[in-house]
N, C-alpha and C positions, 0 to 999 in steps of 0.2 A: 229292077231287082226281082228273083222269083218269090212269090208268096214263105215258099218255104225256107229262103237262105235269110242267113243274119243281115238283121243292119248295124252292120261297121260304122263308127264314127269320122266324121267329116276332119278329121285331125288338122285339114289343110285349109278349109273354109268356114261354114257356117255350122261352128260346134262352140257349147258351153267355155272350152279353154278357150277362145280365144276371144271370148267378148270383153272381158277387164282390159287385157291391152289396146283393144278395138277403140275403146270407152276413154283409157285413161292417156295413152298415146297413137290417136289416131294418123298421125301423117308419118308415124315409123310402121304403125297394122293397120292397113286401111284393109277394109270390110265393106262391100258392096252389098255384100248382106245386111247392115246394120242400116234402118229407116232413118234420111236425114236429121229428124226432129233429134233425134239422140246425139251426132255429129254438132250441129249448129249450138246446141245446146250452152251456157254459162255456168249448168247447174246440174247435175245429174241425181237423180236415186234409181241406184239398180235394187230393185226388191225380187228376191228368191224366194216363190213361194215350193216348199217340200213337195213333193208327191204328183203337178198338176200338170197331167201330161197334154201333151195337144191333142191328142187322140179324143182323151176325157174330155176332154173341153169341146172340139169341134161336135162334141153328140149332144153337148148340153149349151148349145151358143142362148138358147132361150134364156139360161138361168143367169147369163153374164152379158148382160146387156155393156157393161162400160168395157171390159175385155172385149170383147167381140168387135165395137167400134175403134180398137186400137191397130195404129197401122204394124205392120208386120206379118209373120209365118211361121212354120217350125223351123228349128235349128235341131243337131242329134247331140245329145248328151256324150258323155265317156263309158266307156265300159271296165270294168261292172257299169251298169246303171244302177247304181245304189248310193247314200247318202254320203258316207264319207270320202268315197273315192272323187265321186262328182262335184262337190263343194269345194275340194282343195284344190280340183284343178281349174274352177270359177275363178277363184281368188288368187291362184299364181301362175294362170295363163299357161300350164305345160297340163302335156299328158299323161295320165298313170305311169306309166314306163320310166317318164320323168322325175315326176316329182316322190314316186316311191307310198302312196297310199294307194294300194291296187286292191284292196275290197274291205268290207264288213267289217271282215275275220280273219287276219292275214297268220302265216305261217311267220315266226321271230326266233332264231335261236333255241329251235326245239318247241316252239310254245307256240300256242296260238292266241294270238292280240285282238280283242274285241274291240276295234278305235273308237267308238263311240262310247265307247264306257272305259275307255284303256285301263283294260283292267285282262287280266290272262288267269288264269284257274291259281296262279297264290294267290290273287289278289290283285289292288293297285298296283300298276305298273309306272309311274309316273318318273320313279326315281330309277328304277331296273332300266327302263326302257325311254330313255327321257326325247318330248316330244322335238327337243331341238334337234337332236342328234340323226331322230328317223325320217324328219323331211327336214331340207335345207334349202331349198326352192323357197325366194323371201314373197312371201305374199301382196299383192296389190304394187309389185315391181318396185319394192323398195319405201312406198310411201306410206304414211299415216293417217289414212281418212276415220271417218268416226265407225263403228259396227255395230249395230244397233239390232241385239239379239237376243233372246232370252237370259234374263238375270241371273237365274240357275248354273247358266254353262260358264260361268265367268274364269271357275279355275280348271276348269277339264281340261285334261289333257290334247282332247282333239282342237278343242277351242285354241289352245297354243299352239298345236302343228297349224291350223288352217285360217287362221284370223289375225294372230301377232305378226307384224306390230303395229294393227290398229288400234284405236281407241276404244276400248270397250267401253257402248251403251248398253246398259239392260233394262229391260220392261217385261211388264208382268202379263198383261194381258193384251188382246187388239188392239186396243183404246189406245193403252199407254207406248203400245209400240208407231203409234198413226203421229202420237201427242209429241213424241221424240224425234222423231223424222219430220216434224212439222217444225220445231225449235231448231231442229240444226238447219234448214235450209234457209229461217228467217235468220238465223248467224251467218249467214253467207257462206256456207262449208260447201266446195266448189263439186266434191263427189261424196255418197253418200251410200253405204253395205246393209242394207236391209233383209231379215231371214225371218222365216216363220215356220213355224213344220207340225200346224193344225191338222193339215188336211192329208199329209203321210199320216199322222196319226190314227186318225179316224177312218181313212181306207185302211190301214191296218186290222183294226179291231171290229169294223163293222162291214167291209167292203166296200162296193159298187153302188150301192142303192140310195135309202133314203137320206141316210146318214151324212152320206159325200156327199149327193145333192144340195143337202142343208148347208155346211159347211161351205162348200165352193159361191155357194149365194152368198156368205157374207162376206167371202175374201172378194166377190163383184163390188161391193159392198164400200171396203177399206179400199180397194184403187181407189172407186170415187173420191173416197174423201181424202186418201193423196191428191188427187188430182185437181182438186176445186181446190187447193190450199198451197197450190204451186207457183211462186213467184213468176214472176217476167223470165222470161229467156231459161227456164228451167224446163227439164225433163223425167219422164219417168219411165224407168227402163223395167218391163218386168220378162220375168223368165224360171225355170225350173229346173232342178236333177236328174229329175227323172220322170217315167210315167208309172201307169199302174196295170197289175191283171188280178184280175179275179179268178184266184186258188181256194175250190169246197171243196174237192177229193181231199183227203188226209195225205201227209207228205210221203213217197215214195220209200219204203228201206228199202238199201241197196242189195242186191243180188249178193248171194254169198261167195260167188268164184268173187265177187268183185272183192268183198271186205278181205277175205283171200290174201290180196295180193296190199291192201291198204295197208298202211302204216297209221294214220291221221287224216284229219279233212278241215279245210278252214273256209272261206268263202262263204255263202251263203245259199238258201234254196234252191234258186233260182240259177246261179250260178256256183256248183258247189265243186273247190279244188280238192282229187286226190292225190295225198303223198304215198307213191308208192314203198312199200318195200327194199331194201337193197337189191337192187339184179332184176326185179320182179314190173320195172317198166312197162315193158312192151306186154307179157301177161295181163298188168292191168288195164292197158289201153284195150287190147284186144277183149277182154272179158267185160267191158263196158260199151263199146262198140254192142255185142251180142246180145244184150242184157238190156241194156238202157238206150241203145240208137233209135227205138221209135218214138222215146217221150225227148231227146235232146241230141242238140249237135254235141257229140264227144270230137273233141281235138286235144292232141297233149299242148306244153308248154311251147316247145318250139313252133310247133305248127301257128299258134296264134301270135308268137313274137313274129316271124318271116311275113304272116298277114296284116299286121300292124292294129290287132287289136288294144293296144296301150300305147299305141303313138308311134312315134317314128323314130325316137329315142327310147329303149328302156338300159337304164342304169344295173350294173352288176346286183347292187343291192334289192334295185326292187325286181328283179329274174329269183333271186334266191328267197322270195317271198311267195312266189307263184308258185301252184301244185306241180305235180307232172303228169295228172291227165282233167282234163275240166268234164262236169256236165251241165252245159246250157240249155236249160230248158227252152223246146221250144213249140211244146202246147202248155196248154195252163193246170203245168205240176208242178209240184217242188220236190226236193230229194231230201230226205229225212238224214241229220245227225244229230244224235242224241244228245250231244253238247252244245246244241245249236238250238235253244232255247229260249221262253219267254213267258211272263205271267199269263198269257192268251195264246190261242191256235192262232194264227196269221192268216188273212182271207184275202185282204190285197197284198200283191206281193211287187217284186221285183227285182232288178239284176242282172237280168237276161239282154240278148238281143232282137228282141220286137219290137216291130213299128209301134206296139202300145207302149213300152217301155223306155225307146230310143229317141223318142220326138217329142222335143216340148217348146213351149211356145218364147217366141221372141217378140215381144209384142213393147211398143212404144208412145206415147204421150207426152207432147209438150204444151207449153204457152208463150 
């Protein structure tokens, strides 16, 4: 791949969709990608930690000593690389195109859907926009393992498109998330959904540096002590969403031939869709092309369905969700919309398709 083109997602091999079915029906997905210890296994915990990309990590192998000894490599995320697109397709083995959560900030019926807070400019969307209705792709292939996730997210709406119909565990902090994944595996719960999302956080609000350093030492930290606490013939699968870049320029506004030709925008920084106009299409490809081609690959909608950026299936519903012209960042900018906001500037970011953003670790432990 040349330094400067996207990495596309592995939709066919060793990508985030397909490690659940890999995990939960190996001899209908078998995965040569996926390290024995995880196959052999009696016992599984897949733990997803937010934000930890392999890139990050292969710089900082010093500070993850029990990671770093874990067998495995990278696998490429889904695109967006961002949290809600990539988690739903962890958990129901299909692609964005698939299963219809294709970023952030999706475009719904005139509106734009914040999934992670499913919430749209009136407000909760829960009942407007209900989560069963907008993905139907059944999660974990039908079955009921336990999910053992932050207590907070219990009734969110994302929580129901991308976790039901598991069992919801919640825990408060490290400890009590170590403490419950340690109970369920002595109850002999055969597979096991573990999420944390410290360390997106803290790359968020603080970046690349001391901050993430600290943080990623203690999720070295919590493997260990999954790992010492691991029954006979059990494993522990750990893996991520996404990665990270470090964005200090302030975010880019858009050129004005471009806003021009815009109708709305949904997606995110890194990845941010415009709706064009009626008629005003091709204007606004071309006027983002001239304007924005040296900080991002511009491609409209079609161009990235025909390249199989969202998989190999995308469904009419989640096409009518998609902008009609994208900008993928791909130096380390982001593209400013005004309604695309948060109580802090954002310094790590993500979404895009870079090697920093697209590769995160698949990494494995048993006993």
């Amino acid at each position: 791949m040349p330094d400067d083109a996207p990495l596309l997602p592995d939709y066919g091999g060793a990508c985030v969709a397909n490690l659940l079915p890999a995990l939960l029906e190996p001899t209908e997905y078998p995965a040569p990608w996926l390290p024995d210890a995880a196959l052999d296994a009696q016992q599984v915990v897949l733990l997803v930690l937010d934000g930890m990309g392999w890139e990050q990590v292969q710089s900082r192998r010093s500070l993850v000593p029990t990671l770093s000894a874990m067998a495995g490599g990278p696998i490429t995320t889904v695109l967006p690389s961002t949290t809600s697109t990539a988690l739903t397709s962890i958990t129901t083995g299909c692609g964005p195109g698939e299963h219809g959560i294709v970023g952030y900030r999706m475009a719904v019926h005139g509106e734009v859907l914040n999934v992670l807070r499913w919430a749209t400019g009136s407000g909760d969307a829960r009942q407007s926009l209900p989560p069963a209705k907008m993905q139907v792709a059944t999660p974990f292939l039908g079955e009921r393992p336990p999910v053992v996730t932050r207590a907070e997210y219990e009734r969110s709406g994302f929580t129901a498109v991308h976790l039901d119909p598991g069992r919801f565990v919640g825990y408060r902090t490290m400890a009590t998330m170590s403490a419950e994944v340690e109970r369920l595996l002595r109850s002999s719960e055969p597979f096991v959904y573990a999420y944390y999302d410290g360390l997106d956080k803290v790359a968020h609000e603080y970046g690349l540096g001391e901050h993430y350093d600290s943080e990623l030492s203690w999720l070295d930290i919590l493997v260990d002590r999954i790992l010492s606490r691991l029954p006979r013939h059990a494993a522990l699968v750990v893996t991520a969403d996404h990665g990270q870049v470090e964005v200090l320029a302030p975010a880019i506004p858009l050129a004005a031939d471009v806003m021009a030709n815009t109708s709305m925008q949904s997606g995110e920084g890194r990845f941010r869709w415009l709706h064009a106009r009626p008629g005003r299409g091709r204007a606004l490809h071309e006027a983002c092309r001239v304007h924005h081609g040296d900080d991002a690959w511009v491609l409209t909608r079609d161009e990235m369905v025909a390249q199989g950026w969202f998989g190999p299936f995308v469904t009419e519903a989640a096409r009518a969700r998609l902008g009609d012209v994208a900008l993928v960042a791909r130096r380390d900018v982001a593209f400013h919309d005004p309604q695309d906001t948060g109580p802090y500037s954002l310094i790590g970011r993500h979404g895009s398709a870079t090697r920093a953003e697209m590769l995160v670790p698949l990494l494995v432990a048993g006993r």
